[in-house]
C-alpha positions as CSV (number, residue, x, y, z in Angstrom):
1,X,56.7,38.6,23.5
2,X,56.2,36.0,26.3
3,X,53.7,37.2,28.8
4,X,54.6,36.7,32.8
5,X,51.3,35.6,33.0
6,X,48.5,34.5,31.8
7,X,45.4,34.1,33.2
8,X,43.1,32.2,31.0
9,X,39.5,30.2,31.1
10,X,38.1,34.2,32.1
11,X,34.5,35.9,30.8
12,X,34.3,39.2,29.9
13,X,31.6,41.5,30.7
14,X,30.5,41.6,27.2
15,X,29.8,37.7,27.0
16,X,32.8,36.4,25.3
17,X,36.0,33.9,27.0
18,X,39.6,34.0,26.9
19,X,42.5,35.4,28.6
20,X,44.4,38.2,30.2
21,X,48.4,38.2,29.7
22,X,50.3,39.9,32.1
23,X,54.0,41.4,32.2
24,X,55.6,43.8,34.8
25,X,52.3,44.3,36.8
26,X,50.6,46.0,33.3
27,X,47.9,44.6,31.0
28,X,49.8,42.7,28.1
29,X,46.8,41.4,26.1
30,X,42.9,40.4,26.9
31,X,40.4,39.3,24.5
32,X,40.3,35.6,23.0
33,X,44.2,34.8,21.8
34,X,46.1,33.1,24.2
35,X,49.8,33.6,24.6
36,X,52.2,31.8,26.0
37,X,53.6,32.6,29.5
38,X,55.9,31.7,32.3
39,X,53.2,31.3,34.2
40,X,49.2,30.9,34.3
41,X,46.4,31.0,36.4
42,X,42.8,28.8,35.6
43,X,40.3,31.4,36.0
44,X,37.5,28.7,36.1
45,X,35.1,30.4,34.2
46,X,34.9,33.6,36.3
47,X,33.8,36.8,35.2
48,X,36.7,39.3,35.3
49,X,36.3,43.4,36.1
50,X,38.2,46.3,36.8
51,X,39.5,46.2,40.7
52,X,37.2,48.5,42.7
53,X,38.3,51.8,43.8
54,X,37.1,53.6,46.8
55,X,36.3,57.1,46.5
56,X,36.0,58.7,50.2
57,X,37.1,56.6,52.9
58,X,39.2,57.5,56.2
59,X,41.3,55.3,57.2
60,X,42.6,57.5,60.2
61,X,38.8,57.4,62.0
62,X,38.2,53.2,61.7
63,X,37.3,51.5,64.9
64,X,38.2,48.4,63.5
65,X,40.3,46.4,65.9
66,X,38.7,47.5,68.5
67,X,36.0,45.8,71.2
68,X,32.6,47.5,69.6
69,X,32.2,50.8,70.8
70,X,28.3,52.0,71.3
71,X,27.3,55.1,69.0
72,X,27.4,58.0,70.6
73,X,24.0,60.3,69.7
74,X,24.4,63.3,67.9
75,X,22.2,64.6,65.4
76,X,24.3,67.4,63.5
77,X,27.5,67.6,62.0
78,X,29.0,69.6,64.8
79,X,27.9,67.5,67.6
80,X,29.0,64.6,65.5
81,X,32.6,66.2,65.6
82,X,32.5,66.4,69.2
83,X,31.7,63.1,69.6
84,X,34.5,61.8,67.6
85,X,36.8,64.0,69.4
86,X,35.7,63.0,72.6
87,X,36.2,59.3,71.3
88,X,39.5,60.0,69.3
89,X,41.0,61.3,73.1
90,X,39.7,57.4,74.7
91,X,41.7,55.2,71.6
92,X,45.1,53.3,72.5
93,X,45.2,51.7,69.2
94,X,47.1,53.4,66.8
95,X,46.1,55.0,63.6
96,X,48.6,52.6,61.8
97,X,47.3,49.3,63.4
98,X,43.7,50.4,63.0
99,X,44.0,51.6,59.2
100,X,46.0,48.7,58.1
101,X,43.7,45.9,59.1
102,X,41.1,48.4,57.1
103,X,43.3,48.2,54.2
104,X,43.6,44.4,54.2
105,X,39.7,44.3,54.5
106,X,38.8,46.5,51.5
107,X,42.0,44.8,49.6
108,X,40.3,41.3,50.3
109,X,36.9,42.5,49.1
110,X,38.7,43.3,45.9
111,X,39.8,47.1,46.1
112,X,42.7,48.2,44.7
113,X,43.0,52.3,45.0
114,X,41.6,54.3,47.2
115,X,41.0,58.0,48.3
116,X,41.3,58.7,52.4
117,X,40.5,61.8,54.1
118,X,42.9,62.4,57.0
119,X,41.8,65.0,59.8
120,X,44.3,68.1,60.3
121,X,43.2,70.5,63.6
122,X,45.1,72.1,66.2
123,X,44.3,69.0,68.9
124,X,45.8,66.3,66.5
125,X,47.9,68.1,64.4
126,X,49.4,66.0,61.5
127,X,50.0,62.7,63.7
128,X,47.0,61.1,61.4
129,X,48.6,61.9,58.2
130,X,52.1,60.6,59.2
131,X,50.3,57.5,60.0
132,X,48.6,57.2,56.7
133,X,51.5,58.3,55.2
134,X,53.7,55.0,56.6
135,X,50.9,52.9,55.4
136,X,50.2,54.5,51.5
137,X,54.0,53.1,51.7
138,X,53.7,50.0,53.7
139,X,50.8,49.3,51.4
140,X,51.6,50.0,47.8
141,X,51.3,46.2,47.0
142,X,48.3,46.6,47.6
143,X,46.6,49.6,47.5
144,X,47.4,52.8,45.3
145,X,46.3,55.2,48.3
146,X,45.6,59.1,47.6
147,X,45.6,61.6,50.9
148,X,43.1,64.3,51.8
149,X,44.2,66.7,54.4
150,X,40.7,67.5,55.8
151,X,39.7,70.4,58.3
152,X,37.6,68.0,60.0
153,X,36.9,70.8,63.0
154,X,36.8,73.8,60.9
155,X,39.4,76.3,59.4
156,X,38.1,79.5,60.8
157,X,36.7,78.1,64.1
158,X,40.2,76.3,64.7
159,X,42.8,78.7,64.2
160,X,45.8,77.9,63.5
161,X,44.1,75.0,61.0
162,X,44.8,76.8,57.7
163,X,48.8,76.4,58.6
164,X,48.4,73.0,59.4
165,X,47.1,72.3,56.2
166,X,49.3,74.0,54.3
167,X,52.1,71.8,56.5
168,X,50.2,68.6,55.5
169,X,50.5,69.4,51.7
170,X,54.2,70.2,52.2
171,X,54.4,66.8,54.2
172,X,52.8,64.8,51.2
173,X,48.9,64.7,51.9
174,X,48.2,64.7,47.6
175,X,45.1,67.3,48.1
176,X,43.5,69.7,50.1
177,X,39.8,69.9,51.9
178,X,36.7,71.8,53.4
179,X,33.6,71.3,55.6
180,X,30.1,73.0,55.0
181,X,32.0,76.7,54.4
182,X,28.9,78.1,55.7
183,X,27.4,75.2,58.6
184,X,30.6,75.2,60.2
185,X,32.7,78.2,59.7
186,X,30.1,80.5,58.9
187,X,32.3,81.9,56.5
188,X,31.7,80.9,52.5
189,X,34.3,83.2,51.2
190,X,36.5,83.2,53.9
191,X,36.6,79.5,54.3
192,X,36.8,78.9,50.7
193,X,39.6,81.5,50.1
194,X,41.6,79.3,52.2
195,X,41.4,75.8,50.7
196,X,41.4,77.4,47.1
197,X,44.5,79.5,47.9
198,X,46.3,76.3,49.2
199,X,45.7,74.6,46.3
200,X,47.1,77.1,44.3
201,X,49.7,77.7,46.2
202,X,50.8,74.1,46.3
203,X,49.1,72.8,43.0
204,X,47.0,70.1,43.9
205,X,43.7,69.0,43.6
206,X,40.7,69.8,45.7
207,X,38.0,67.0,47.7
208,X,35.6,69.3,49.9
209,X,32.6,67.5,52.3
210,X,29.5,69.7,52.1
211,X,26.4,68.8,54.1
212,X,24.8,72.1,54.1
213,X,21.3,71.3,52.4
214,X,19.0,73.1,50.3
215,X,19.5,76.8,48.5
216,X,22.5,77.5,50.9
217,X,24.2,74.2,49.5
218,X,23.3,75.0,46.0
219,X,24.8,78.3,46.3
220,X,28.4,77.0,47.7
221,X,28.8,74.4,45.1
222,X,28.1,77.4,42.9
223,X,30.7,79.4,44.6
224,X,33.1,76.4,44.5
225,X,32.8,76.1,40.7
226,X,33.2,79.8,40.1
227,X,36.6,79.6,42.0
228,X,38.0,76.1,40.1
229,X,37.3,78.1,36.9
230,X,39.2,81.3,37.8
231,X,41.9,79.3,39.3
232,X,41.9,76.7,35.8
233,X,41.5,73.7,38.3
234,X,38.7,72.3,36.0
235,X,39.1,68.6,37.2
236,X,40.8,68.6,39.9
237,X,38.1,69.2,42.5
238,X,35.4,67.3,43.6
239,X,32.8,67.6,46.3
240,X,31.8,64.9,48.5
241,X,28.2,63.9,49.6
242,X,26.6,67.2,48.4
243,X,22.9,66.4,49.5
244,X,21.6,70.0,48.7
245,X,21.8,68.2,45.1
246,X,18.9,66.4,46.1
247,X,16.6,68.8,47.2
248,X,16.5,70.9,44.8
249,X,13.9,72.4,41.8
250,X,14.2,72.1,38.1
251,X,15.9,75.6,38.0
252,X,18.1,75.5,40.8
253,X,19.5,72.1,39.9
254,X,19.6,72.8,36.1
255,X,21.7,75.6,37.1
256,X,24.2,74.4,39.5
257,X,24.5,71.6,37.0
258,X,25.1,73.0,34.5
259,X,28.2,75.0,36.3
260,X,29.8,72.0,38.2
261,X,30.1,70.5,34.4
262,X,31.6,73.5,33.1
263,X,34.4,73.6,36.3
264,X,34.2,69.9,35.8
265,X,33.5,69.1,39.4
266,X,33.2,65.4,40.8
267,X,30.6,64.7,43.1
268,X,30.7,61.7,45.0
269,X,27.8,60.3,47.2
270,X,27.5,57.2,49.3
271,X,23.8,57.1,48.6
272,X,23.0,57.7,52.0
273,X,19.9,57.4,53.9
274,X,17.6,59.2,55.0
275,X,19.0,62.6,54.0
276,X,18.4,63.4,50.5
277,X,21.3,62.2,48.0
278,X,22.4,63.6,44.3
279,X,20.2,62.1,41.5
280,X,22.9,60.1,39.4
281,X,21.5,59.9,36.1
282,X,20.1,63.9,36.0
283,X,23.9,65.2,37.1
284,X,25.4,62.5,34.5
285,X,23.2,63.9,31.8
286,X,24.3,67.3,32.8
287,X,27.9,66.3,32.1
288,X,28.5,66.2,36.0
289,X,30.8,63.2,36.9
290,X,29.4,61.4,39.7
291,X,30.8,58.4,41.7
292,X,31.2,56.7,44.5
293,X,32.5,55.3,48.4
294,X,32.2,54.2,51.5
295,X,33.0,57.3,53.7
296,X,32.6,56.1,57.2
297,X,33.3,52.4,58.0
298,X,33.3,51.1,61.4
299,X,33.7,54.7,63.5
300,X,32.1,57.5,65.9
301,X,30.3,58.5,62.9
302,X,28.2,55.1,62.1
303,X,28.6,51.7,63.8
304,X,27.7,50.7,60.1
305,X,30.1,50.1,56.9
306,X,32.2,47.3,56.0
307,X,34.0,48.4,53.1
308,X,32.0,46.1,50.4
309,X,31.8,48.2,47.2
310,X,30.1,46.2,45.5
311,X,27.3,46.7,48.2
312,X,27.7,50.1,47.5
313,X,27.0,49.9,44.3
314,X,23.5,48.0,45.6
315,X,22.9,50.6,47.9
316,X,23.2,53.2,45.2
317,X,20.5,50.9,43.0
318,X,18.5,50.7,45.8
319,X,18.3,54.7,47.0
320,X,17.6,55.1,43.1
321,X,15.4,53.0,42.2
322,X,17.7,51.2,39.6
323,X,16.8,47.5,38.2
324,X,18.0,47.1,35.0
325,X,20.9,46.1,34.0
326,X,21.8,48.8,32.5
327,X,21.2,50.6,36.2
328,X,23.2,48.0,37.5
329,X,26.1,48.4,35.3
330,X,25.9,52.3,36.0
331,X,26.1,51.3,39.4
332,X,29.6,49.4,39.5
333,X,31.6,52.0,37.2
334,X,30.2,54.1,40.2
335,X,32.9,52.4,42.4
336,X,35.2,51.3,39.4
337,X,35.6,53.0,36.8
338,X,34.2,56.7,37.7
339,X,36.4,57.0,40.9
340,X,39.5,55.4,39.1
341,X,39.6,58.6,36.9
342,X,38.9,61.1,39.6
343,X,42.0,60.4,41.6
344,X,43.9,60.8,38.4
345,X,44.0,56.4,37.8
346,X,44.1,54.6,34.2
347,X,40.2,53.0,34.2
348,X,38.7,50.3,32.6
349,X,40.5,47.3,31.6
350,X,42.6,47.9,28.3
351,X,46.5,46.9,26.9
352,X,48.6,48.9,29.3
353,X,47.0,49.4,32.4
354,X,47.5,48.3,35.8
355,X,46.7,44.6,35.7
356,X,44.3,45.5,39.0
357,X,41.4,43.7,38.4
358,X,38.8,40.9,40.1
359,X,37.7,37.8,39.5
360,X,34.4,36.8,40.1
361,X,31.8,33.7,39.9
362,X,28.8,35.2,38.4
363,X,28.1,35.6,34.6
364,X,27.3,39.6,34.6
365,X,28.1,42.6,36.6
366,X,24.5,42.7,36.6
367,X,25.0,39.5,38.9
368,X,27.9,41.1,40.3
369,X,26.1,44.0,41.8
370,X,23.1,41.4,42.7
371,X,24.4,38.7,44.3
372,X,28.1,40.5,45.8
373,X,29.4,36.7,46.2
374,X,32.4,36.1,49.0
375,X,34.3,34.5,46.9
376,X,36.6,37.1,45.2
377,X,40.1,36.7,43.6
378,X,41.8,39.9,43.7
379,X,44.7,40.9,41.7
380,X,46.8,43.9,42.3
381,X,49.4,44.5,39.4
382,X,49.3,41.5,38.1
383,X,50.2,39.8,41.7
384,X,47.1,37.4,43.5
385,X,46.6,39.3,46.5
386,X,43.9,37.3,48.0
387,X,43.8,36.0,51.1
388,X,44.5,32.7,52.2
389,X,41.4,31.0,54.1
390,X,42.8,31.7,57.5
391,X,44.5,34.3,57.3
């Protein structure tokens, strides 16, 4: 069968050259044989790897197109929400105009799925996830985007915020969150009964943030787990940042491990500093799948982030201590691979996936993770999406 296309003169992470044939935005063939093709494309030696997937971003909060803005102090998670409020009452700029030039920049930098939470309270009601929503359409050549309708303020403290989400499901938002059940609604059960019962309700899948540190943390994700097993959700709920993880002693951890694997609970961190972050290799070797993304990018949360997941990756190396390698390689399927199969994506690169993948000019994803070079030739199903110098 004549391929589309082919894109030849590529290295593959294990060493060896060849090509990738391409037909109707799927993976045809890789490996050495080259077939023939209506079209090619001269990968000039570059190394080629799965695209990059970004598992907790949101696209509603960006500042980006914007003059800078100056942080505004706040040293918990509550006064951080009233400083975004605060700010997200001052904005002219659109959700839509703001998250798309975000999409373009992750897209240029060689993403090609994503996971966005959207905030749903009683101030904003669901105007950030129709926006979203218009751009997951406007977008899908480039970006495979997945919805979170987050609590951002609260369910308990907002009333009126557990409707609204249930609304946001029924609107399209693909799963439902939570924030710290106990630091900010001061209601475990309570708070929990409500996300878990909307997910069951509607049958999707569950992202919750948790900050809340230490024992208390430890005993939420515990709580969580419980619920995803009595409710048969195993896989279809992850927890994001979960710094209690971090913090913990041999028994604790061992045992809250050793339940998130049996719920089969995600847990994505952004290997922040300073607060404490999840060890990577201890959960993975607990059967815990971990990965990763860039949460806040631009926005009243952090005048840092730009998106770059592959500096991510080097952050991650760098919070733990990883050189090799091997650490390395653990690293990118951090944003690749591991966050690709949590929001329900085909990973890797084999015969009939998406043909989303990037091409590179370093010899390793070793080097990859190292060096992070500009150039990057992004390809989203099978389609060069890169941008033209310029644009």
């Amino acid at each position: 069968m004549r391929a589309e296309l082919l894109i030849e003169n590529i290295r593959f992470p294990d060493g060896t050259s060849g090509a990738v044939a391409v037909s109707q935005g799927r993976i045809q063939s890789l490996g050495p044989e080259v077939l023939a093709a209506s079209r090619s494309f001269d990968g000039e030696g570059a190394l080629i790897l799965p695209g990059l997937v970004d598992g907790h971003v949101h696209l509603d909060k960006t500042l980006i197109g914007l003059p800078f803005i100056p942080h505004i102090p706040g040293d918990t998670v509550g006064k951080r929400i009233e400083a975004e409020k605060h700010l997200r009452r001052t904005i002219d700029v659109p959700v839509e105009t703001r998250g798309a030039l975000l999409i373009e920049k992750l897209s240029a930098q060689g993403t090609v799925a994503l996971r966005s939470h959207v905030d749903i309270d009683t101030e904003i009601g669901l105007m950030g996830l129709e926006a979203e929503l218009a751009l997951k359409e406007r977008y899908r050549h480039l970006m495979d985007i997945q919805i979170v309708a987050f609590p951002q303020s609260g369910i308990l403290r907002d009333p009126g915020t557990a409707d609204l989400l249930n609304a946001a499901i029924e609107a399209g938002a693909d799963l439902v969150g939570g924030l710290d059940p106990a630091g900010i609604d001061g209601d475990v059960s309570g708070h929990l009964d409500i996300v878990f019962d909307i997910a069951g309700k509607h049958g999707v899948g569950i992202d919750l943030h948790l900050h809340d540190a230490g024992a208390l943390g430890a005993f939420e994700l515990r709580q969580i787990a419980e619920r995803t097993l009595a409710l048969g959700l195993n896989g279809r709920v992850a927890v994001s940042h979960a710094f209690c993880l971090g913090e913990l002693d041999a028994f604790d951890f061992d045992l809250t491990a050793s339940l998130l694997a049996k719920a089969d609970i995600a847990i994505m961190t952004t290997a922040p500093g300073p607060v404490p972050m999840p060890p990577v290799k201890p959960l993975q070797a607990a059967g815990v799948r971990v990965f990763s993304g860039s949460d806040n990018i631009r926005d009243a949360w952090s005048p840092f982030g730009n998106g770059d997941l592959l500096e991510r990756a080097a952050i991650v190396c760098d919070r733990q201590d990883y050189r090799s390698d091997e650490d390395l390689e653990l690293a990118f399927a951090l944003v690749s691979d591991a966050p690709s199969q949590v929001i329900g994506r085909p990973s890797g690169m084999t015969v009939g996936a998406p043909a989303d993948f990037i091409l590179l000019p370093v010899r390793s994803i070793g080097e990859a993770v190292a060096e992070r070079p500009a150039k990057r030739t992004v390809f989203k199903r099978g389609v060069n999406v890169t941008p033209v110098a310029g644009d």
